[in-house]
DSSP file (Angstrom, degrees, kcal/mol; ACC not computed):
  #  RESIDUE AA STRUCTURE BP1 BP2  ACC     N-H-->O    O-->H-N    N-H-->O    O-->H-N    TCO  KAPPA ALPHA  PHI   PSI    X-CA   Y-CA   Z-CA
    1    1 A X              0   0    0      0, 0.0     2,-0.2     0, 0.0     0, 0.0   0.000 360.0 360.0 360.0 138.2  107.9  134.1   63.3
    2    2 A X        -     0   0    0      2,-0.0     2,-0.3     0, 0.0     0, 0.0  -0.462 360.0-177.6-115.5 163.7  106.0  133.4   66.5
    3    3 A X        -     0   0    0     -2,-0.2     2,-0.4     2,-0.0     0, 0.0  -0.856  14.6-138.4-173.1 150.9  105.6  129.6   67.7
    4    4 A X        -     0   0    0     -2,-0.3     2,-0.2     2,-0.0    -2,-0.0  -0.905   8.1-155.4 -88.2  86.8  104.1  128.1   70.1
    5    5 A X        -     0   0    0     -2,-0.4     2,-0.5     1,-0.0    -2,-0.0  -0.510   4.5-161.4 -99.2 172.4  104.9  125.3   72.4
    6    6 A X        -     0   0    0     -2,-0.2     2,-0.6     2,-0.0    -2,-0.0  -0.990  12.0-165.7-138.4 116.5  103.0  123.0   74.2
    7    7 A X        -     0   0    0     -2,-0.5     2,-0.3     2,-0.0    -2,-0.0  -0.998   6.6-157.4-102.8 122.0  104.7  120.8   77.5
    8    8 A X        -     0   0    0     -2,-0.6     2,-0.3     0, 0.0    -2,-0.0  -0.960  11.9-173.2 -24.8  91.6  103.1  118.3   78.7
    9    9 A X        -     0   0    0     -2,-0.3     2,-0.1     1,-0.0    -2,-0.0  -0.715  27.4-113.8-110.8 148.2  103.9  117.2   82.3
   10   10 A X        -     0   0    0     -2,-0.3     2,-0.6     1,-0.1    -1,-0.0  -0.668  41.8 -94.0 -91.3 165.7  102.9  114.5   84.1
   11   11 A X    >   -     0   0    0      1,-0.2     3,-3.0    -2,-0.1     4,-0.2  -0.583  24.0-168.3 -40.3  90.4  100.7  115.0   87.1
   12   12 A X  G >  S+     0   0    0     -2,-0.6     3,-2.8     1,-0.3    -1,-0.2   0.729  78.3  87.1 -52.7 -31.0  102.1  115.3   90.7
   13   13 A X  G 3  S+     0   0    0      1,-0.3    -1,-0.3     3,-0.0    -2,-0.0   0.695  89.5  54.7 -42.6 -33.0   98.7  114.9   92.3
   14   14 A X  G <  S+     0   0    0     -3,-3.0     2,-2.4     1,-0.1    -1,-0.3   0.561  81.9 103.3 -90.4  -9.9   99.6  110.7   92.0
   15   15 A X    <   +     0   0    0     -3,-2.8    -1,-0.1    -4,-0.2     6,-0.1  -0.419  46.1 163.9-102.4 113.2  102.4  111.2   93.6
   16   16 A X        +     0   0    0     -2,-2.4     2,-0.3     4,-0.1    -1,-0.2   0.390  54.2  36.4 -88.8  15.8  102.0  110.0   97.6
   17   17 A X  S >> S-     0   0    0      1,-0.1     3,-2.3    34,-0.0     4,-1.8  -0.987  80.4-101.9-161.4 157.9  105.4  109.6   99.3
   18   18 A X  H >> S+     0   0    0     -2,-0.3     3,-1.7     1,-0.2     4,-1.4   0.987 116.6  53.6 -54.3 -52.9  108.9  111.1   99.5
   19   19 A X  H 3> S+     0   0    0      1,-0.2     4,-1.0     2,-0.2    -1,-0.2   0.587 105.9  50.6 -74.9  20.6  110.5  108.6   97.4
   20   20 A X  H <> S+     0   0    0     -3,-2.3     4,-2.0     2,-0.2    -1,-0.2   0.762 109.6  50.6 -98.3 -21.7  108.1  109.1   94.7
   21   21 A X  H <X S+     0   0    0     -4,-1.8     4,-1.6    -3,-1.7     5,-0.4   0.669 115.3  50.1 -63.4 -30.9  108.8  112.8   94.9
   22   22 A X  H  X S+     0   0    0     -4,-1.4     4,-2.2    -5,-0.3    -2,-0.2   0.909 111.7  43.3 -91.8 -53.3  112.5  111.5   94.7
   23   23 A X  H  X>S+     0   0    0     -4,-1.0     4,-1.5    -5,-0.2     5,-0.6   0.991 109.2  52.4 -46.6 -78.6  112.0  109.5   91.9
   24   24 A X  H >X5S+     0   0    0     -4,-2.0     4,-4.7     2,-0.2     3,-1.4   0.956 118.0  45.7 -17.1 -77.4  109.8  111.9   89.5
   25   25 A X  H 3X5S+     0   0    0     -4,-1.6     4,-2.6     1,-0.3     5,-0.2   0.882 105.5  51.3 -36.3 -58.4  112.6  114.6   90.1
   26   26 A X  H 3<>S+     0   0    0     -4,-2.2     5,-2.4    -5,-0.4     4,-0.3   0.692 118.8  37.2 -72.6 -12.4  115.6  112.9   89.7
   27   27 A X  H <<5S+     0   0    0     -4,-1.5    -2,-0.2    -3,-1.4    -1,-0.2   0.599 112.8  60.0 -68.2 -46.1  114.5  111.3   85.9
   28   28 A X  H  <<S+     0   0    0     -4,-4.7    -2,-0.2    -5,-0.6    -3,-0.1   0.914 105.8  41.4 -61.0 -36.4  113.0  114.4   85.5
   29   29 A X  T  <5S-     0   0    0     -4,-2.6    -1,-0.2     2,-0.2    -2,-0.2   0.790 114.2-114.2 -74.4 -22.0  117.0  116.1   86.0
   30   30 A X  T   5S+     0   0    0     -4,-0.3     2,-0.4     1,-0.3    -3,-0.3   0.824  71.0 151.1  71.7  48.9  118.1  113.3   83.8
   31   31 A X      < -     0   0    0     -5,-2.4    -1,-0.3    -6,-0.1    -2,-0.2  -0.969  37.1-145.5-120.9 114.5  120.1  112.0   87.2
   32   32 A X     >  -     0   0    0     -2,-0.4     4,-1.5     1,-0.1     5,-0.4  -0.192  27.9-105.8 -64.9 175.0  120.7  108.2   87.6
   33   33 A X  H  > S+     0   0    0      2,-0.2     4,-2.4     1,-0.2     3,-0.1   0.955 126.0  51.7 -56.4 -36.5  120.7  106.5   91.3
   34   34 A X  H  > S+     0   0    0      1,-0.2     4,-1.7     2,-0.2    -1,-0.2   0.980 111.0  46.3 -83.7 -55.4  124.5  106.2   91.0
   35   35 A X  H  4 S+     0   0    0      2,-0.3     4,-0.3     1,-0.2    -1,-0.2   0.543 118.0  39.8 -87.7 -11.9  124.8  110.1   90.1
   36   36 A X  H >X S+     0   0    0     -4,-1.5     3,-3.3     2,-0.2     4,-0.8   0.880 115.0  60.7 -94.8 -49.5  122.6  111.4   92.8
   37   37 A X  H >X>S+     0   0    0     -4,-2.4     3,-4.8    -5,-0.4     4,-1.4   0.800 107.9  45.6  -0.5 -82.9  124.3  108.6   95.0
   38   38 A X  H 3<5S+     0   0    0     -4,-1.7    -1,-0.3     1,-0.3    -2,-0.2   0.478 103.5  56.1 -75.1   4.1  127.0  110.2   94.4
   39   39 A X  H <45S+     0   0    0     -3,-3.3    -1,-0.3    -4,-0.3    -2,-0.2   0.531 117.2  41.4 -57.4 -39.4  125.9  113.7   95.0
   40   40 A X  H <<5S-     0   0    0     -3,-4.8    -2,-0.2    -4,-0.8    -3,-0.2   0.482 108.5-128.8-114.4   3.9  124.9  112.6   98.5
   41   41 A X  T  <5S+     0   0    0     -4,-1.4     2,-0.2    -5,-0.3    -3,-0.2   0.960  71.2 110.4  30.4  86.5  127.9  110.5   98.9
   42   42 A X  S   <S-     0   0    0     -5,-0.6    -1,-0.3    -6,-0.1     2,-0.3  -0.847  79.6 -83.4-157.3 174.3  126.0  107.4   99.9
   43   43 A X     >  -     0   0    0     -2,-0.2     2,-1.4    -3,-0.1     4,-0.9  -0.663  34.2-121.6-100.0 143.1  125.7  104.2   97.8
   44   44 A X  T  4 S+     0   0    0     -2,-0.3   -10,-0.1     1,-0.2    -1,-0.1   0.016 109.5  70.2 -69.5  37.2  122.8  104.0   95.0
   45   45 A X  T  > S+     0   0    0     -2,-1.4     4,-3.1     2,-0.1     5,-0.2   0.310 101.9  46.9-123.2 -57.0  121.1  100.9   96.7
   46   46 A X  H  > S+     0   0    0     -3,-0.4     4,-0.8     2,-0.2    -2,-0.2   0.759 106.8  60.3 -75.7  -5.3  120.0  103.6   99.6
   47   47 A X  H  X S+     0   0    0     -4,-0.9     4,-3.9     3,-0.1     5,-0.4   0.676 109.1  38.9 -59.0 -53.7  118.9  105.7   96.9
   48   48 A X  H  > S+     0   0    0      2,-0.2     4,-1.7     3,-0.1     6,-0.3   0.871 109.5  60.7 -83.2  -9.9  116.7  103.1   95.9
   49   49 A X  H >X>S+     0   0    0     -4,-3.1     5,-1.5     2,-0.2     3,-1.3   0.926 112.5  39.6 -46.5 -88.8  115.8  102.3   99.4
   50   50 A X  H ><5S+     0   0    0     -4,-0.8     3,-0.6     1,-0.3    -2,-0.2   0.764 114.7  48.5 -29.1 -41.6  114.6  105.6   99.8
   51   51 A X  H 3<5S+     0   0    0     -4,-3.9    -1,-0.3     1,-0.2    -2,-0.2   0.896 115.8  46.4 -85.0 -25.6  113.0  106.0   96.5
   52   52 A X  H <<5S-     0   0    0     -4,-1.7    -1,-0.2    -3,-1.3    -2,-0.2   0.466 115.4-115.9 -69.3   2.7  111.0  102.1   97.1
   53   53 A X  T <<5S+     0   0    0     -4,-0.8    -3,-0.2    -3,-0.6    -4,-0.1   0.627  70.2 146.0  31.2  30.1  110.2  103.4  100.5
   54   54 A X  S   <S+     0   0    0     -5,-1.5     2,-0.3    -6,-0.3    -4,-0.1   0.916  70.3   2.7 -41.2 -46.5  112.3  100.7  102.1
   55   55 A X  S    S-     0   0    0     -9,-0.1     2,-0.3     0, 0.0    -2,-0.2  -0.860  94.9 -79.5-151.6 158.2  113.3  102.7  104.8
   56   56 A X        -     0   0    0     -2,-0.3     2,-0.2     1,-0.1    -6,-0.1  -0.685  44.6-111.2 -69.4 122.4  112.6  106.3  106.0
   57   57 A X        -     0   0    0     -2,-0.3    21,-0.2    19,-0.2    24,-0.1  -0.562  32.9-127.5 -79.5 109.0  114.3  109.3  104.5
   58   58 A X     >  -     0   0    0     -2,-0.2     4,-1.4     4,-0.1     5,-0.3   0.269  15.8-123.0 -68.6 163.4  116.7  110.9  106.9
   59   59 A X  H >> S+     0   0    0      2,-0.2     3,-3.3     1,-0.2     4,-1.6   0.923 106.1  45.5 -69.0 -66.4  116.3  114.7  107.5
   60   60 A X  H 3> S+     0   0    0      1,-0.4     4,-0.9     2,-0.2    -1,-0.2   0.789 114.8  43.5 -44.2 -49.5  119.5  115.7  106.6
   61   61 A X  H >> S+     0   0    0      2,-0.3     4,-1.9     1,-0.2     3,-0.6   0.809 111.3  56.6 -68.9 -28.2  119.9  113.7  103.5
   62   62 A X  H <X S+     0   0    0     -3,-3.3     4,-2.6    -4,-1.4    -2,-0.2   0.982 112.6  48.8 -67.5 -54.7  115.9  114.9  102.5
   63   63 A X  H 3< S+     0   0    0     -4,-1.6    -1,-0.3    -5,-0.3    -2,-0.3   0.660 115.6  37.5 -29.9 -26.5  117.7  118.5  103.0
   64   64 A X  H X< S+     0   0    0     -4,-0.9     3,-2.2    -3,-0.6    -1,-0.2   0.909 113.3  56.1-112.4 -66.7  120.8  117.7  100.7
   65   65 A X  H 3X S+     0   0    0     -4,-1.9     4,-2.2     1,-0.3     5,-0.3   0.907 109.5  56.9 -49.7 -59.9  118.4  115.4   97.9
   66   66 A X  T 3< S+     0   0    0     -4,-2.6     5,-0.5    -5,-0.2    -1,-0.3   0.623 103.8  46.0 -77.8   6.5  116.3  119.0   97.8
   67   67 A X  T X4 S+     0   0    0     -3,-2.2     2,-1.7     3,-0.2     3,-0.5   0.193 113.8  51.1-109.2-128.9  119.0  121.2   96.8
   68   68 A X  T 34 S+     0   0    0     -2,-0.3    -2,-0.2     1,-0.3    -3,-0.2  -0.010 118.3  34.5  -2.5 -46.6  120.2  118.7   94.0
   69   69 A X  T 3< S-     0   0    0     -4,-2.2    -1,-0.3    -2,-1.7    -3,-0.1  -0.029 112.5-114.6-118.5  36.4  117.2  118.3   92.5
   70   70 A X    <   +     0   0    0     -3,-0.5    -3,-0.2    -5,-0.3     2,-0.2   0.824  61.4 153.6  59.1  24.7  115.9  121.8   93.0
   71   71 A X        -     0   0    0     -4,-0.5     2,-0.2    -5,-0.5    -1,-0.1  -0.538  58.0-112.1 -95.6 134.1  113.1  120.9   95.2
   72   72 A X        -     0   0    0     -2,-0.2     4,-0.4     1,-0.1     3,-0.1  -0.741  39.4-140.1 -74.9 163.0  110.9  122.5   98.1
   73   73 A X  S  > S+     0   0    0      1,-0.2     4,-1.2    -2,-0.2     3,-0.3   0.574  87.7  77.9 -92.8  11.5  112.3  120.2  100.7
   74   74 A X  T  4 S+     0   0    0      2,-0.3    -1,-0.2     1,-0.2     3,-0.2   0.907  80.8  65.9 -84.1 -46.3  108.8  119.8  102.5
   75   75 A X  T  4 S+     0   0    0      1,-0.2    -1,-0.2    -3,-0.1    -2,-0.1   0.912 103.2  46.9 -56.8 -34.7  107.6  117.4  100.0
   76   76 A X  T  4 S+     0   0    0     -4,-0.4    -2,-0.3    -3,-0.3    -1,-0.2   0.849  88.4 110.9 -64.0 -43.9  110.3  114.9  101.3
   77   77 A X     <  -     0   0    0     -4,-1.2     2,-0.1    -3,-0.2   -19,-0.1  -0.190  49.8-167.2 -44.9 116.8  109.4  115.5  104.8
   78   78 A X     >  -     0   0    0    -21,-0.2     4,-2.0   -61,-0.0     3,-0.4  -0.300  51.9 -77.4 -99.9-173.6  107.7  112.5  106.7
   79   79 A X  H  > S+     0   0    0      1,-0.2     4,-2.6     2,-0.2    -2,-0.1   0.981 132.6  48.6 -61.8 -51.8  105.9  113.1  110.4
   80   80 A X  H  > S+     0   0    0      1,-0.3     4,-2.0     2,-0.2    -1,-0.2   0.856 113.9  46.6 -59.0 -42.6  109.6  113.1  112.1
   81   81 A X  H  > S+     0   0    0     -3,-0.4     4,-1.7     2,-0.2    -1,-0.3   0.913 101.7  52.1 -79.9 -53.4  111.0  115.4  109.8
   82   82 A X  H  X S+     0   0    0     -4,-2.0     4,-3.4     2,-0.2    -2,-0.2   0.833 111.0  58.1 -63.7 -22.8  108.9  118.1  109.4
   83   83 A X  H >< S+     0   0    0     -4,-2.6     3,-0.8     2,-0.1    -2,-0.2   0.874 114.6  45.9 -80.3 -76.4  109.0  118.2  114.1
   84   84 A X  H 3X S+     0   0    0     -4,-2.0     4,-0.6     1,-0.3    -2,-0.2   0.692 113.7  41.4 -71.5 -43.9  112.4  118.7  113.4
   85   85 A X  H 3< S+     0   0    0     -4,-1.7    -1,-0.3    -5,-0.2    -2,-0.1   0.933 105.0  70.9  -7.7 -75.4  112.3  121.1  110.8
   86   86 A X  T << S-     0   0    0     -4,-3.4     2,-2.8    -3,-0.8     3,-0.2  -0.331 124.5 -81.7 -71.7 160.0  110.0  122.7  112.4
   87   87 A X  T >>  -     0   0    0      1,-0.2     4,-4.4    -2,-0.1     3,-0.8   0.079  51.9-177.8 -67.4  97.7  111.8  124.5  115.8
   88   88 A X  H 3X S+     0   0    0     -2,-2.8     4,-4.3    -4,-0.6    -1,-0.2   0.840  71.0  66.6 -56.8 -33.5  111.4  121.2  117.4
   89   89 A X  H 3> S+     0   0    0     -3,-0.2     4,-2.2     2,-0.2    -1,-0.3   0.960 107.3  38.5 -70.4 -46.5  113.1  123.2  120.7
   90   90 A X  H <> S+     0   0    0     -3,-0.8     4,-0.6     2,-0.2     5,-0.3   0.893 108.9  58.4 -50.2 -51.5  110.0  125.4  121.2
   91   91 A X  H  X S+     0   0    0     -4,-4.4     4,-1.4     1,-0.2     3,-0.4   0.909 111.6  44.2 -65.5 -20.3  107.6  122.8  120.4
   92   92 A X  H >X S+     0   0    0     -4,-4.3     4,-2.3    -5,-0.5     3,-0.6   0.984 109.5  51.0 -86.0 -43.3  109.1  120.7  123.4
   93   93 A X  H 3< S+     0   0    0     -4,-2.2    -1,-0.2     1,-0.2    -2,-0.2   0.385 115.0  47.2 -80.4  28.2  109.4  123.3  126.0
   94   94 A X  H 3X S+     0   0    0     -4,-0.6     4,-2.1    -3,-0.4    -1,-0.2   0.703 117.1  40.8 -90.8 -43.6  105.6  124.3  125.2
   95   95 A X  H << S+     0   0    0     -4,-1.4    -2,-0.2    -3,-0.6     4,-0.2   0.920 113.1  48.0 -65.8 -62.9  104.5  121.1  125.3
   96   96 A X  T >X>S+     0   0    0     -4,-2.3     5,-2.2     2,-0.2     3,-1.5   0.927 119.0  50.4 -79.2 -39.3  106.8  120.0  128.6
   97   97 A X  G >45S+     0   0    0      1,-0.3     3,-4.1    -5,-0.3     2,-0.6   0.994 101.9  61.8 -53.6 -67.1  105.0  124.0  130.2
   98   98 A X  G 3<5S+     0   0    0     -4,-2.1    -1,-0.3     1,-0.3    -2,-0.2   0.315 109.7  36.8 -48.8   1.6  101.6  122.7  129.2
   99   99 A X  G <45S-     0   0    0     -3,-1.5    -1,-0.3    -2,-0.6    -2,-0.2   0.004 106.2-125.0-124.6 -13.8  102.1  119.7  131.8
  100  100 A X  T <<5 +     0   0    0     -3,-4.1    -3,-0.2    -4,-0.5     2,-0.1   0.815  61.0 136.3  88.2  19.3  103.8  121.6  134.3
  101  101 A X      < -     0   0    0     -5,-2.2     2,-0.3     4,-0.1    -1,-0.2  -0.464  51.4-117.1-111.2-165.6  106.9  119.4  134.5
  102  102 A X    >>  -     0   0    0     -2,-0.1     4,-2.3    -3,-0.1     3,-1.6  -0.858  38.9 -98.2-102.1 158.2  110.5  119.8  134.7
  103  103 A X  T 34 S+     0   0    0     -2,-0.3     4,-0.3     1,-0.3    -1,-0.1   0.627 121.6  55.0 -37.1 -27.0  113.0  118.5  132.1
  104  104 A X  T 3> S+     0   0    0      2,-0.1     4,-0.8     3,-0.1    -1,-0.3   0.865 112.7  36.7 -64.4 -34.4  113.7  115.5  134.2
  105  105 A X  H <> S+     0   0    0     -3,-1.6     4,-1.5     2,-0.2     3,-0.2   0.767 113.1  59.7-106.8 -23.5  110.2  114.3  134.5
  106  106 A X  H  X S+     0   0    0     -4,-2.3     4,-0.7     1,-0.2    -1,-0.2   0.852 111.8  40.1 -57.8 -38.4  109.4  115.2  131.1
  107  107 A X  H  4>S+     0   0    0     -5,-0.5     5,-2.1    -4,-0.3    -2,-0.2   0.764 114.1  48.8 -99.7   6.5  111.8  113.1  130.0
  108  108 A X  H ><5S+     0   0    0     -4,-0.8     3,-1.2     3,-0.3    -3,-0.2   0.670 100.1  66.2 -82.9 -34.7  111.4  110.0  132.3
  109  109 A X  H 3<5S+     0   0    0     -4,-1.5    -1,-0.2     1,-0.3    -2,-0.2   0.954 109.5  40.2 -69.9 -31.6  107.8  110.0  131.7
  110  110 A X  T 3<5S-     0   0    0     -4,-0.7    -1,-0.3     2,-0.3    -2,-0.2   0.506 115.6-114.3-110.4  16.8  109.0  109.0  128.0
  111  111 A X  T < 5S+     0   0    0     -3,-1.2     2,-0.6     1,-0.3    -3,-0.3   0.794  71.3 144.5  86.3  25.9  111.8  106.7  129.3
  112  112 A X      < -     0   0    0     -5,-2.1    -1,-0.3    -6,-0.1     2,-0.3  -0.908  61.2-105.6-121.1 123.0  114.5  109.5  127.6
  113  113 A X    >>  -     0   0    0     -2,-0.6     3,-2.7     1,-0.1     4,-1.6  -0.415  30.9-135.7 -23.2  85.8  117.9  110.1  129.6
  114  114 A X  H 3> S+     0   0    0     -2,-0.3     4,-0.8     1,-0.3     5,-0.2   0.657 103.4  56.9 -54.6  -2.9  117.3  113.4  131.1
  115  115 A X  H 3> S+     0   0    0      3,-0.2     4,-1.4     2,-0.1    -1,-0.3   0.832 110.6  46.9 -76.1 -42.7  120.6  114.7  130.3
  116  116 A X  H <> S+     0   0    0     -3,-2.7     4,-0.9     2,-0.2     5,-0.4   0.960 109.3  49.4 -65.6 -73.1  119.7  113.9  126.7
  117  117 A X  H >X S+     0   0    0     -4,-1.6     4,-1.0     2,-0.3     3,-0.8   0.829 107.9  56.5 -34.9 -43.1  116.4  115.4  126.6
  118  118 A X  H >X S+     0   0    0     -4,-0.8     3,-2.4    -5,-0.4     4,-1.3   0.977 106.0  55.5 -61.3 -63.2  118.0  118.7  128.3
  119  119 A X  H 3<>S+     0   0    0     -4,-1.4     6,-2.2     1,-0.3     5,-1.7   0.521 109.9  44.6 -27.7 -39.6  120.3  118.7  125.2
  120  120 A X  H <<5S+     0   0    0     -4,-0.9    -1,-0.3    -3,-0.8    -2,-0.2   0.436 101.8  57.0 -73.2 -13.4  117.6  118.7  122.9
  121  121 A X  H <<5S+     0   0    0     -3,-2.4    -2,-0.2    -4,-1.0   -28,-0.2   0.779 115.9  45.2 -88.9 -27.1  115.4  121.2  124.2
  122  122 A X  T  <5S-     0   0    0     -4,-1.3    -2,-0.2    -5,-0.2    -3,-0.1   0.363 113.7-118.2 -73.6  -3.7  118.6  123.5  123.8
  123  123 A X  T   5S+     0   0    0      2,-0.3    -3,-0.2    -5,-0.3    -4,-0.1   0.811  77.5 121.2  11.1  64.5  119.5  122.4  120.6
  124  124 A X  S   <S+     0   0    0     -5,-1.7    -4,-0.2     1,-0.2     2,-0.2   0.852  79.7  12.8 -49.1 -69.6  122.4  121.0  120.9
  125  125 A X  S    S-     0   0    0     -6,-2.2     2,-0.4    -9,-0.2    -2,-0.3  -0.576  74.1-121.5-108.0 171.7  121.5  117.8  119.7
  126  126 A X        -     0   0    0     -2,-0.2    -6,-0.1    -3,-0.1    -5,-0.1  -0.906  21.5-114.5-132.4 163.2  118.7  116.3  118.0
  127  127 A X        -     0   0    0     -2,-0.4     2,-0.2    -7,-0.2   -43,-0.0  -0.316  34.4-137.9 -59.7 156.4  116.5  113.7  118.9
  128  128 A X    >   -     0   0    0      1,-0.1     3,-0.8     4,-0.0     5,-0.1  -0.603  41.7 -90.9 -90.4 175.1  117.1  110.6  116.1
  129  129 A X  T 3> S+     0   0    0      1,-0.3     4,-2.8    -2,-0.2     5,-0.2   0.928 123.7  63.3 -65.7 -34.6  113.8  109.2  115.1
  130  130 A X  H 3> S+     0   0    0      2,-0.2     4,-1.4     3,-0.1     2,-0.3   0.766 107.1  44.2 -74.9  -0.6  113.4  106.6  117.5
  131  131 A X  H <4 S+     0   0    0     -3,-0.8     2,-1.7     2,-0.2     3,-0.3   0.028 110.0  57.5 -77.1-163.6  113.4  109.2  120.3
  132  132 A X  H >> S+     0   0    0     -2,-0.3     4,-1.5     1,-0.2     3,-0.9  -0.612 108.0  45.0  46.1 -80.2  111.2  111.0  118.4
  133  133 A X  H 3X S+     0   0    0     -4,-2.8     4,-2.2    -2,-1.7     5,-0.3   0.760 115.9  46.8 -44.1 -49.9  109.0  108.1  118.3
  134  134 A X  H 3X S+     0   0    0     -4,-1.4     4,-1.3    -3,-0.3    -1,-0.3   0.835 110.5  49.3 -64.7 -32.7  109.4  107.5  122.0
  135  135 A X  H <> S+     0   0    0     -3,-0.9     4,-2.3     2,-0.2    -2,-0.3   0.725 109.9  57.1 -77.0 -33.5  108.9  111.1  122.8
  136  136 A X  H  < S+     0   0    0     -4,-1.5    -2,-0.2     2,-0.2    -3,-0.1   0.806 105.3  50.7 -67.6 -39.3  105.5  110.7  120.3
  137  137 A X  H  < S+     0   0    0     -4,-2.2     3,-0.3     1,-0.2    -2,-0.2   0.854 116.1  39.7 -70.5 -38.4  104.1  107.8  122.5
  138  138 A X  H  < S+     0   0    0     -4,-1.3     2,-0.5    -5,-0.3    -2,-0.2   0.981 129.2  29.5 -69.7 -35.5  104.4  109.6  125.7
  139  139 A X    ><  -     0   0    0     -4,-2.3     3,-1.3     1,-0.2    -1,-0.3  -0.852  68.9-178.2-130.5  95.4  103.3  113.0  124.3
  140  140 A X  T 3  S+     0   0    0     -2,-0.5     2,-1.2    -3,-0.3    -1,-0.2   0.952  76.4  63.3 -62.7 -42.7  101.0  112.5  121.5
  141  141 A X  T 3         0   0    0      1,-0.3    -1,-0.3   -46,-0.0    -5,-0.1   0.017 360.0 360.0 -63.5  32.8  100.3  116.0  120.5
  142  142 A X    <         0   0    0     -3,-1.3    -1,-0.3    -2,-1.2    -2,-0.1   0.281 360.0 360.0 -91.4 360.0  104.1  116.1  119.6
């Protein structure tokens, strides 16, 4: 005997922001706030942050939320997260060549601690978003 079934899914197209991505998914696993909470070992109030768009998703934690729920993680990625993703270390020392400066004056022109900024162009560290943000105002094409 053959059969047929028919799924019905709802339509992702409506969906504009990470925590709507966040949302969908996790209902979709049958996962409450509290059980992916505790998945990401964080409290289920910053689950719902994240999924209301209270507050901005962090990269790591977008990283961690798209292995739980089986996700590509790109759909969670907001401006700041996708430069870091992407190699964030290249894109500044192209950027800092195309202007001709050095790693101090590249990072004074954006008010950023040259000591730091060298550290990030190495990746060591990484910028947090408001460096990011600061680094965005100075150098828009970032």
């Amino acid at each position: 005997m053959l059969m047929h079934f028919r799924f019905v899914f709802e339509s992702l197209t409506a969906l504009s922001c990470p925590g709507e991505y966040i949302r969908y998914y996790r209902r979709r696993q049958g996962l409450t706030t509290r059980q992916l909470a505790d998945k990401l070992h964080i409290v289920p109030a910053t689950v719902c942050g994240y999924e209301q768009g209270r507050f901005p998703l962090p990269y790591d934690i977008a990283v961690a939320i798209s292995e739980i729920l089986q996700i590509p993680s790109n759909v969670l990625f907001d401006e700041y997260c996708s430069f870091i993703v992407f190699p964030y270390t290249e894109r500044l020392q192209k950027i800092r060549a195309n202007y001709h400066l050095s790693q101090a004056e590249f990072a004074n022109k954006a008010n950023i601690a040259p000591s730091i900024y060298s550290k990030w162009e190495s990746g060591y560290r990484r910028p947090s978003r408001k460096m990011y943000l600061a680094l965005k105002a100075a150098y828009p094409e970032i």
